[in-house]
VOGU-238404 format. One line per field, with one value per residue (C-alpha): residue number from 0; residue in one letter; x, y, z. Coordinates in steps of 0.2 Angstrom, whole numbers, m for minus. Example, Ala and Ser with C-alpha at 12.3 -4.5 7.8 and 13.67 -1.06 7.14 Angstrom:
2
num = 0; 1
residu = a; s
east = 62; 68
north = m22; m5
up = 39; 36
***
This chain:
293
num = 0; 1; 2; 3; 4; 5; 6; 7; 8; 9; 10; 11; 12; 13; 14; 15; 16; 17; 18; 19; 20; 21; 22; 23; 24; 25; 26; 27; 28; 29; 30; 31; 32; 33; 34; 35; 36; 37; 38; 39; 40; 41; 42; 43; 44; 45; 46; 47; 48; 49; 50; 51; 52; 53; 54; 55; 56; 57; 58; 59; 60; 61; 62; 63; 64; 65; 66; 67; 68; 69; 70; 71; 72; 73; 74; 75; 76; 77; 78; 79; 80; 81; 82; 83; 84; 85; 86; 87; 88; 89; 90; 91; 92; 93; 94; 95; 96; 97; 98; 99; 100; 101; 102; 103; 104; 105; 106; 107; 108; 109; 110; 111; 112; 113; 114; 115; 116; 117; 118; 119; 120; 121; 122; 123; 124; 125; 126; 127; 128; 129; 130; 131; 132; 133; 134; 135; 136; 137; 138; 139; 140; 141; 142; 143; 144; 145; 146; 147; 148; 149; 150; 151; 152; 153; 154; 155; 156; 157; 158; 159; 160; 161; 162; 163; 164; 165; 166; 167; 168; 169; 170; 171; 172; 173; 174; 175; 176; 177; 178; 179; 180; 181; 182; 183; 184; 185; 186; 187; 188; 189; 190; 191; 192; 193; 194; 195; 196; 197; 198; 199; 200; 201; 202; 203; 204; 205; 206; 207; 208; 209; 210; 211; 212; 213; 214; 215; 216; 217; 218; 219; 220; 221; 222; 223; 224; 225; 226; 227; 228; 229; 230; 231; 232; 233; 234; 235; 236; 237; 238; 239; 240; 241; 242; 243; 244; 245; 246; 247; 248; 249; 250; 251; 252; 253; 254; 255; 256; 257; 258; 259; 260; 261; 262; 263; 264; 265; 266; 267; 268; 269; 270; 271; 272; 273; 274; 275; 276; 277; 278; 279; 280; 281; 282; 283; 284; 285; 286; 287; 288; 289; 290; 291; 292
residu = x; x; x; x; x; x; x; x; x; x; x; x; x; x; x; x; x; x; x; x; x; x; x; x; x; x; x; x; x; x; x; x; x; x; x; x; x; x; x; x; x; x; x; x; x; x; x; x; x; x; x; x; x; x; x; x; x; x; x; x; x; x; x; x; x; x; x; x; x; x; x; x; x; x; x; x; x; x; x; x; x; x; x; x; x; x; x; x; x; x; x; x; x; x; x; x; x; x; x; x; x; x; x; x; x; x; x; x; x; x; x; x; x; x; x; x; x; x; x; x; x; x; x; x; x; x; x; x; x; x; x; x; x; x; x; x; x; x; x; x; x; x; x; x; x; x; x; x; x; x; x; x; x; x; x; x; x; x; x; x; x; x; x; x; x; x; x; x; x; x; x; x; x; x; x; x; x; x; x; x; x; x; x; x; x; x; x; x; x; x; x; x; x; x; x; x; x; x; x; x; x; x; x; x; x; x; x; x; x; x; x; x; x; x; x; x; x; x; x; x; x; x; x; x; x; x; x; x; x; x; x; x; x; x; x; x; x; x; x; x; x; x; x; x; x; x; x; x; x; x; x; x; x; x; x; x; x; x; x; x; x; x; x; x; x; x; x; x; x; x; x; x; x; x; x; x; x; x; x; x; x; x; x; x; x; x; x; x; x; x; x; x; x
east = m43; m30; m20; m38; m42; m24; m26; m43; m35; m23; m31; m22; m31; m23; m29; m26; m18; m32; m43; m51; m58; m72; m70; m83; m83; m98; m108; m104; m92; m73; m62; m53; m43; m27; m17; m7; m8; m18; m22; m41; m43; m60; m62; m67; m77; m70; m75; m71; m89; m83; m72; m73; m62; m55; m52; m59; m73; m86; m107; m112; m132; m143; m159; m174; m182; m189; m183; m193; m199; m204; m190; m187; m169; m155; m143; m128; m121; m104; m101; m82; m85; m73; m75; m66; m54; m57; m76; m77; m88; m101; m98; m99; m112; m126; m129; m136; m133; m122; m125; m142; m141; m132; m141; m158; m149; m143; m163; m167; m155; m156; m176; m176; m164; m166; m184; m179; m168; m172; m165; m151; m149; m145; m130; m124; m126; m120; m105; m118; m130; m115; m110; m126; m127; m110; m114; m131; m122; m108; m119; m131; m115; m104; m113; m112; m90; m92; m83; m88; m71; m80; m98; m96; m110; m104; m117; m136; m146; m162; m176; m170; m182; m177; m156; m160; m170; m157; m144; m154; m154; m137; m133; m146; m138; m119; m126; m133; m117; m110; m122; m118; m100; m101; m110; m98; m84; m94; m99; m80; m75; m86; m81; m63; m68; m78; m65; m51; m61; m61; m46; m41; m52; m45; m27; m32; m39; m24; m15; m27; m26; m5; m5; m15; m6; 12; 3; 1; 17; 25; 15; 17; 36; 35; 28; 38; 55; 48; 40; 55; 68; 56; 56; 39; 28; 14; 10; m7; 3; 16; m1; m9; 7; 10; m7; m9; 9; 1; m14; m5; 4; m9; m17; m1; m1; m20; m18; m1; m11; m11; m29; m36; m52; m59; m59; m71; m67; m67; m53; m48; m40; m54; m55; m38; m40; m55; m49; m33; m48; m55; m39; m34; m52; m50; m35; m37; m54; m44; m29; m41; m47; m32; m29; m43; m40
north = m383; m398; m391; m391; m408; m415; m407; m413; m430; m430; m422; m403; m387; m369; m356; m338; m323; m313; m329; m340; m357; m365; m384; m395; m415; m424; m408; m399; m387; m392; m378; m363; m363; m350; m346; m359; m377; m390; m407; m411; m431; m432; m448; m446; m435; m419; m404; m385; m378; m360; m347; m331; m312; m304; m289; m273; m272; m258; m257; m239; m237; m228; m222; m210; m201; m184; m172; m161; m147; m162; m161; m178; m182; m195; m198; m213; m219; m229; m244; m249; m266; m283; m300; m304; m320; m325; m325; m333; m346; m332; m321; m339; m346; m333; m322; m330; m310; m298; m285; m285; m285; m270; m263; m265; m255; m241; m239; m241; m227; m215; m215; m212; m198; m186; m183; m174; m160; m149; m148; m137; m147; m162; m155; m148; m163; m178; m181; m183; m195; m203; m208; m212; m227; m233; m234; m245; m258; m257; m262; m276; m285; m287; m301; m307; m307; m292; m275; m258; m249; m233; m224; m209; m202; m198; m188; m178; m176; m164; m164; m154; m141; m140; m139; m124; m115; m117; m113; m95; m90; m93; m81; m69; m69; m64; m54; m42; m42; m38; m25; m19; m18; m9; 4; 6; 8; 22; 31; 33; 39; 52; 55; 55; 65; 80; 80; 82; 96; 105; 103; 109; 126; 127; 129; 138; 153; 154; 155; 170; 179; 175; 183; 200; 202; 202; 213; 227; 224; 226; 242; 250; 247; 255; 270; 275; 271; 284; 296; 298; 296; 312; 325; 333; 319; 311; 295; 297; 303; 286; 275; 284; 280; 264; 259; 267; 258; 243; 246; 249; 232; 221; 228; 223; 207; 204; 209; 198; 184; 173; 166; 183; 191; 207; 216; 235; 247; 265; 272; 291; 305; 305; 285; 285; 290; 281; 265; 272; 275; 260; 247; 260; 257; 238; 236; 246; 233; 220; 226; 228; 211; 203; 215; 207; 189
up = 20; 16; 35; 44; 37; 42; 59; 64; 57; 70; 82; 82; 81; 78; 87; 82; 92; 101; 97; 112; 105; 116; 119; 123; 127; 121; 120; 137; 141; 146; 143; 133; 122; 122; 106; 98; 95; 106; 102; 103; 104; 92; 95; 114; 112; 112; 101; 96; 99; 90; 93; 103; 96; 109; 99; 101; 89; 85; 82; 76; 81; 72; 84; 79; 93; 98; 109; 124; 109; 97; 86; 79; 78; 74; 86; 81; 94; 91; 104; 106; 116; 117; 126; 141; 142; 160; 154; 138; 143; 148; 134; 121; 130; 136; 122; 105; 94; 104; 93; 92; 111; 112; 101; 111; 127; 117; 110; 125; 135; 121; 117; 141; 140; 123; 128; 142; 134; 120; 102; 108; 123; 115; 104; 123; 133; 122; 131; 147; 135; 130; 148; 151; 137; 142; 161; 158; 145; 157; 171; 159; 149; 162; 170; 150; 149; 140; 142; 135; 130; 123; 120; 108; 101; 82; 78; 79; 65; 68; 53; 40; 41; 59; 52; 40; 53; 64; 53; 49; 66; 70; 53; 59; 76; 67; 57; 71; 80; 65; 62; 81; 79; 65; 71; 85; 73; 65; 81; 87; 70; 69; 88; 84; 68; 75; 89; 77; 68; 85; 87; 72; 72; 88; 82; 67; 79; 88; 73; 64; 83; 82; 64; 67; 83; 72; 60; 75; 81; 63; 57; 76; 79; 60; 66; 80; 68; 55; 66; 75; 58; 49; 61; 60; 54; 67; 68; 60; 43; 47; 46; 29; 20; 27; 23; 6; 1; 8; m3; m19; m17; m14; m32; m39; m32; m39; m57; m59; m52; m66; m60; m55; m59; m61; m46; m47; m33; m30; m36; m38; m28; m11; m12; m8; 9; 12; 9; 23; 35; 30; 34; 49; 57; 53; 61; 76; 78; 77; 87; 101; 100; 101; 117; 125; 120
***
């Protein structure tokens, strides 16, 4: 205060970086100011009338209105604005509250262009509000030494009734794709599942028709190499033995089973050479499908 008093004593002002002070001369208008140090003679009538930021400065607005499916709404809007040099005088002069100013355009574009659009709109088109503001304060503080740097609109609010229902239909929404997607993934498991099975059945038959086939081939190149190593014998006496040897070993193999049960069959002297006719008629069956496979 002391460096203020002792400069308007002698007639010097300080004027700040970014700063433009207004002079007048016995109450009209004379000249600007430019940062630094200028001597202003008081005593003929010269005055600093205020001084005028040229910094970038901001005005977050705050606007209620309702949208085309009568959803009320807040939208903020945030106006990035700054005086221009070469009109100080206009920008000093011709607006008593800026901001309230501004204010009253961004109402007034905001509460013309919401109404239009739905709810859902709205969140998709703010950019296009947004240009919207900025292009009619562009147009209305120009002639007022005003520039707009930046419209952005920060943020939509909906009621919050309107936000929960919202929110429950987007969860519904993902939740049904979900749902869909995982019912996909089950179909082509139990696709790749039954074809697998198919497959397997598939390569088990071949291997069941493979095996009999080896057991023909085995018991037949048998009976040729004893039929004609025991002069005398047929074939048919070959296959008894064979199979009644076969017979015995699989009861051998049964009772020293350490998990086997009891196993009742007919046995005695005649059972013998039914169970031979048995696995010789068994194996002839199944010879003869394998030789029409």
């Amino acid at each position: 205060m002391l460096s203020t008093a002792m400069g308007n004593l002698f007639c010097c002002i300080q004027v700040d970086q970014s700063t433009i002070a207004i002079k007048e001369r016995f109450g009209k208008y004379n000249d600007m100011l430019e940062p630094g140090c200028h001597c202003v003679p008081w005593f003929i009538g010269d005055q600093i009338a205020g001084k005028l930021s040229l910094r970038v400065q901001q005005l977050d607005v705050r606007c209620e209105t309702k949208t085309k499916d009568n959803v009320f709404v807040n939208v903020v809007a945030s106006i990035q604005y700054r005086a221009l040099s070469e009109k100080a005088s206009d920008a000093f002069y011709k607006l008593t509250n800026t901001r309230a100013q501004i204010q009253a355009y961004v109402f007034d574009v905001i509460r013309a262009s919401v109404p239009r659009l739905s709810v859902d709109d709205v969140f998709e088109q703010k950019n296009d509000i947004a240009k919207a503001v900025a292009d009619e304060l562009e147009k209305a503080l120009s002639h007022y030494g005003f520039e707009i740097v930046q419209t952005l609109i920060v943020d939509i609010e909906p009621d919050e009734h309107v936000k929960r229902a919202m929110n429950e239909i987007n969860a519904a929404s993902r939740m049904r794709v979900a749902a869909n997607d995982k019912a996909e993934a089950d179909k082509i498991l139990q696709i790749k599942r039954a074809e697998g099975e198919a497959e397997s059945k598939y390569l088990s038959g071949l291997g069941i028709a493979r095996q009999r086939q080896a057991i023909v081939d085995g018991l037949r190149d048998s009976v040729l190499g004893f039929s004609v190593n025991v002069p005398g014998t047929n074939a048919k006496d070959v296959m008894d033995m064979i199979l009644v040897t076969q017979y015995f070993d699989t009861m051998k193999d049964i009772g020293a089973a350490s998990k086997a049960s009891a196993v009742f069959i007919p046995h005695g002297p005649g059972a013998v050479r039914d169970v031979a006719t048995q696995i010789r008629d068994g194996l002839l069956q199944a010879s003869s499908s394998s030789s029409a496979q």
